[in-house]
C-alpha positions in Angstrom: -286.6 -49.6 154.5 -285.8 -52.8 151.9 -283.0 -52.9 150.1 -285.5 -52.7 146.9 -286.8 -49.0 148.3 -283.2 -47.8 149.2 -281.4 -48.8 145.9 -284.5 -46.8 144.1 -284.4 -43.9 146.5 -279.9 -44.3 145.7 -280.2 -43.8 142.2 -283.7 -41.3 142.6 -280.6 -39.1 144.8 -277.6 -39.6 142.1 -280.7 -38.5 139.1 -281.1 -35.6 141.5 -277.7 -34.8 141.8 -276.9 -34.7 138.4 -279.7 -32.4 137.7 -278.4 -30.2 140.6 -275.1 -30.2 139.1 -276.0 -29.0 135.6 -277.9 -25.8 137.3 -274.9 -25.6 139.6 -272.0 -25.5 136.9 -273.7 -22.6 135.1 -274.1 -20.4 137.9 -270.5 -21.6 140.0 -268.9 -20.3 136.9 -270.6 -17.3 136.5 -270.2 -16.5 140.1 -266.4 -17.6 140.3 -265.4 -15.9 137.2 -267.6 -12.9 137.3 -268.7 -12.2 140.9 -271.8 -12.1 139.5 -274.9 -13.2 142.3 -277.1 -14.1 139.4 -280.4 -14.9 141.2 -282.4 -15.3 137.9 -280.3 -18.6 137.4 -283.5 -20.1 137.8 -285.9 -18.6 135.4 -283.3 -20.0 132.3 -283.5 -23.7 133.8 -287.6 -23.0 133.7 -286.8 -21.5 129.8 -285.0 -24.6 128.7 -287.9 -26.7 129.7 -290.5 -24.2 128.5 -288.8 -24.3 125.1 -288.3 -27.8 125.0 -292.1 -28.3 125.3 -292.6 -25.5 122.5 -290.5 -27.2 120.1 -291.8 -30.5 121.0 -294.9 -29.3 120.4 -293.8 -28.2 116.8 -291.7 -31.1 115.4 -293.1 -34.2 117.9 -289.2 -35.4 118.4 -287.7 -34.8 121.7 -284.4 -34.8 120.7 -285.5 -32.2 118.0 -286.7 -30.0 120.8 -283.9 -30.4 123.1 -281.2 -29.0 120.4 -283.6 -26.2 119.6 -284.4 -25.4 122.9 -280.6 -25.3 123.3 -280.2 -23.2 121.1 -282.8 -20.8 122.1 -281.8 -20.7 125.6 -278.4 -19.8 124.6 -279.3 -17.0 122.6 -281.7 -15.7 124.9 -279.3 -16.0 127.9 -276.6 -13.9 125.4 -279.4 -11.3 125.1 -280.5 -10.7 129.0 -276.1 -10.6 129.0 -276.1 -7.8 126.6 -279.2 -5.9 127.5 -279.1 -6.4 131.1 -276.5 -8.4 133.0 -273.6 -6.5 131.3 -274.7 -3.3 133.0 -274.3 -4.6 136.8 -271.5 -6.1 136.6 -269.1 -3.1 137.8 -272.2 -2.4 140.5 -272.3 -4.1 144.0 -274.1 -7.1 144.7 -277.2 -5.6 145.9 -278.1 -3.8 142.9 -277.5 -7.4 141.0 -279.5 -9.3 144.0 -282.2 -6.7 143.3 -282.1 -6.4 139.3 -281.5 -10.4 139.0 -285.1 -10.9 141.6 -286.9 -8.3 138.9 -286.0 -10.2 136.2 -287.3 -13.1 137.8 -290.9 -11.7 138.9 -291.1 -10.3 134.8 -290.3 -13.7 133.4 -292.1 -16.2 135.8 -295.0 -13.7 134.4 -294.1 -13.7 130.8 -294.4 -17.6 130.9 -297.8 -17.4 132.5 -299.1 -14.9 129.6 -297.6 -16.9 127.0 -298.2 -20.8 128.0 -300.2 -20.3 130.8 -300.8 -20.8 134.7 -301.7 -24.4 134.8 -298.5 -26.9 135.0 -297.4 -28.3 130.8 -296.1 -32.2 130.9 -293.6 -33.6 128.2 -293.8 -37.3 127.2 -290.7 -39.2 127.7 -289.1 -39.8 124.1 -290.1 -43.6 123.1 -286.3 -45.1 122.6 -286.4 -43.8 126.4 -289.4 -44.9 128.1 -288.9 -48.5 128.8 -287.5 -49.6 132.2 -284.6 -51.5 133.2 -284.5 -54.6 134.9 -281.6 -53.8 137.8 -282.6 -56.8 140.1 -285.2 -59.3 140.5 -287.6 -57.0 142.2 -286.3 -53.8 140.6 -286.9 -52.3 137.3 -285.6 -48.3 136.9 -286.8 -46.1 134.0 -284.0 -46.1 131.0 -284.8 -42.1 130.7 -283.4 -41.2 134.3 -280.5 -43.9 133.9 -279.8 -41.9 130.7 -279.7 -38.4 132.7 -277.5 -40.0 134.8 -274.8 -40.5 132.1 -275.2 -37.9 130.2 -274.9 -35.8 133.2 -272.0 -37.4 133.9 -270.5 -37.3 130.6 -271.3 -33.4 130.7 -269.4 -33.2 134.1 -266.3 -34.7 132.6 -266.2 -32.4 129.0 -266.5 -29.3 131.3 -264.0 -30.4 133.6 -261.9 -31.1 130.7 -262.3 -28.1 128.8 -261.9 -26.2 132.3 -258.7 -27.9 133.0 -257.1 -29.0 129.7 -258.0 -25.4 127.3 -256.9 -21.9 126.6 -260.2 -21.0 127.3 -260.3 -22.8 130.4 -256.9 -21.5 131.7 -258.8 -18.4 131.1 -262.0 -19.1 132.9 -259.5 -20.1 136.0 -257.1 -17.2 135.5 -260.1 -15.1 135.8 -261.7 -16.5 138.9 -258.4 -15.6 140.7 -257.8 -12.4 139.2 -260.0 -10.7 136.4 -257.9 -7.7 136.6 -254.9 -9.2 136.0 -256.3 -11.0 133.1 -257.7 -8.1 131.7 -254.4 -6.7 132.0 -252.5 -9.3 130.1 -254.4 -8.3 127.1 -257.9 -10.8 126.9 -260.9 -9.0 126.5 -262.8 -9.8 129.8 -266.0 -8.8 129.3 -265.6 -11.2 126.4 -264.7 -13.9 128.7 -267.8 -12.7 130.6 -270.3 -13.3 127.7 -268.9 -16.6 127.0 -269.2 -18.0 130.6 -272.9 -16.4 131.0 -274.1 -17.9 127.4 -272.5 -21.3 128.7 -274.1 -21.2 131.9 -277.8 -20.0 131.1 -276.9 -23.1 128.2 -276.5 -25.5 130.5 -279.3 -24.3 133.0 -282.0 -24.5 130.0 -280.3 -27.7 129.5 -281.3 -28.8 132.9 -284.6 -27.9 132.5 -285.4 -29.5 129.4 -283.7 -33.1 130.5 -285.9 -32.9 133.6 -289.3 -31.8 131.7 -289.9 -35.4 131.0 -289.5 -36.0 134.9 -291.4 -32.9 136.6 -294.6 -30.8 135.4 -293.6 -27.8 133.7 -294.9 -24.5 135.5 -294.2 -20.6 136.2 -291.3 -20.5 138.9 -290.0 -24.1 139.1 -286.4 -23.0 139.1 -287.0 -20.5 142.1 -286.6 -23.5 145.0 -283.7 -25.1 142.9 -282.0 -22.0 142.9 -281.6 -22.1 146.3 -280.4 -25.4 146.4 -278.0 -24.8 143.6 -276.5 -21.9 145.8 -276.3 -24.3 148.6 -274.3 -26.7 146.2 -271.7 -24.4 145.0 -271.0 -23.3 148.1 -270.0 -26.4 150.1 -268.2 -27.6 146.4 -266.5 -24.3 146.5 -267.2 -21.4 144.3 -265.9 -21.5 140.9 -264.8 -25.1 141.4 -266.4 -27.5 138.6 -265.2 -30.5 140.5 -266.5 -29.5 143.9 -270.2 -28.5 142.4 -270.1 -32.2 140.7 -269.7 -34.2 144.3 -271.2 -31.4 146.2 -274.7 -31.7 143.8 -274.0 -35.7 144.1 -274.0 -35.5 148.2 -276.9 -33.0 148.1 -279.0 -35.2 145.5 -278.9 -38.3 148.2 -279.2 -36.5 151.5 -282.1 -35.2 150.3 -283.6 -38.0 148.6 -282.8 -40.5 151.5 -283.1 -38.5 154.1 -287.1 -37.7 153.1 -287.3 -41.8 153.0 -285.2 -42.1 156.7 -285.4 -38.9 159.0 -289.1 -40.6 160.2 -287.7 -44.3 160.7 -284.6 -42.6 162.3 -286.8 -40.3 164.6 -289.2 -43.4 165.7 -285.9 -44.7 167.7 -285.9 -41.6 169.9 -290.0 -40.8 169.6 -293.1 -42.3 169.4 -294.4 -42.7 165.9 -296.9 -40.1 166.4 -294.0 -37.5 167.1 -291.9 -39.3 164.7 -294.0 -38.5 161.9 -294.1 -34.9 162.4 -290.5 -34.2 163.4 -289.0 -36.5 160.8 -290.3 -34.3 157.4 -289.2 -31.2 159.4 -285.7 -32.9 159.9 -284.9 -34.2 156.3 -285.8 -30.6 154.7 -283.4 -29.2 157.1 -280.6 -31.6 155.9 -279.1 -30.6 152.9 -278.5 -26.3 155.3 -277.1 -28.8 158.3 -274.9 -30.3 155.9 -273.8 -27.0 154.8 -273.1 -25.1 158.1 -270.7 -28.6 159.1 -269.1 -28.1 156.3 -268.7 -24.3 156.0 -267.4 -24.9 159.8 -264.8 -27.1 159.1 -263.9 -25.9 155.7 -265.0 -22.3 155.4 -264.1 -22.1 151.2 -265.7 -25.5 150.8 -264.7 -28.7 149.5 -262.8 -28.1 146.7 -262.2 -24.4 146.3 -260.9 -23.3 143.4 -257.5 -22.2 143.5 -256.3 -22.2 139.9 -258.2 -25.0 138.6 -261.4 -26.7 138.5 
């Protein structure tokens, strides 16, 4: 591999990241907080960039779209809370595993009926569609350099309203003990609503800041789910910190290890064996990854003992 190819696939793996990490947040929250296994997680990041292409479609602006896909996430996330979520939270987690999947077969459906089957593409907003020249051979598009930092700066506010705010002394207090907290007086299932609006906000988020990036089609949050889950758990659950350099690790061993696993593999194989073990390998990665660190740290990197 050059050095061109890997500082592309480097910062293709921190983009990646980042995006993990705004799925992750949401749902590490929500899961920390709550004890909520909310596997329709996915479905709101595939809303926000649904919306986002609706609203686009309406006022031509991206940035437009993006506040009023915000918006529209949030409120729509509040209303499966309300309607639906709210009612399993004092059941165990199978009925939630098993009302959460419904609710992902019924909206990956609803999409179909009301956009369609085939995949929906967003432009890239014009002040964002130039490319950067990073080296002499190198040029980067300014749009995923710009998910980059505002991923970032996102990862720093939460952390800071986590750490620094009532409400985040909250959010913590009830990750270690809801009952207690609900003892001391705070309405809980307030708490509850606020985390789940915030979360399903920043998965539609996610989804509209990678429209631009990926085709837009039913189900495209189902595989990220799984990564996501994979994310929160090595960062440790509830722990804003730990999703951040736990999405970060799992953006670039996935995005170099697709570009390496064959080149490693043709130092121990032929090529022709090479090239079929080597895909195998690098989608196996990211779950390796996991069980070493699961083994040596069973509550993950940074768990979340009363603060983020």
């Amino acid at each position: 591999m050059t050095p061109t190819l890997f500082l592309i696939q480097l910062l293709n793996g921190v983009q990646f990241g980042v995006l993990l990490f705004l799925i992750a947040a949401g749902l590490t929250l929500v899961f920390g907080v709550m004890g909520f296994i909310n596997l329709a997680h996915g479905v709101q990041y595939m809303i926000g960039a649904y919306l986002t292409f609706m609203f686009y479609q309406l006022t031509g602006n991206f940035f437009s779209a993006l506040l009023l896909g915000l918006i529209t996430a949030l409120i729509l996330g509040l209303a499966l809370e309300a309607l639906v979520f709210r009612h399993l939270y004092d059941r165990d987690h199978l009925d939630q595993v098993l009302a959460t999947f419904g609710i992902i077969l019924f909206v990956n459906e609803a999409v179909k009926v009301i956009w369609g089957p085939a995949t929906l593409t967003l432009p890239t907003p014009d002040i964002l569609s130039a490319s950067l020249q990073l080296t002499d051979n190198l040029k980067y598009p300014v749009y995923r350099l710009a998910l980059i930092a505002v991923g970032a700066a996102v990862a720093l506010g939460l952390y800071l309203v986590v750490v620094k705010t009532r409400v985040g002394m909250l959010i913590r207090a009830g990750a270690s003990n809801a009952e207690m907290v609900s003892a001391l007086g705070v309405n809980i299932r307030r708490l509850f609503t606020i985390v789940f609006g915030f979360g399903a906000m920043l998965a539609g988020f996610a989804g509209a800041m990678a429209a631009p990036i990926f085709t837009i089609e039913p189900g495209m949050g189902d595989d990220l789910l799984i990564v996501a889950f994979v994310v929160i758990v090595i960062g440790g659950i509830g722990s804003i910190r730990g999703a951040f350099i736990a999405a970060l690790l799992i953006g670039l061993i996935d995005t170099l290890g697709r570009s390496l696993a064959t080149d490693a593999m043709k130092l121990i194989f032929d090529a022709s064996a090479a090239n079929q073990i080597g895909p195998s390998l690098a989608s196996m990665l990211i779950y390796i990854f996991m069980a070493a660190v699961l083994f040596f740290r069973p509550q993950g990197l940074f768990p979340a003992r009363g603060a983020a």
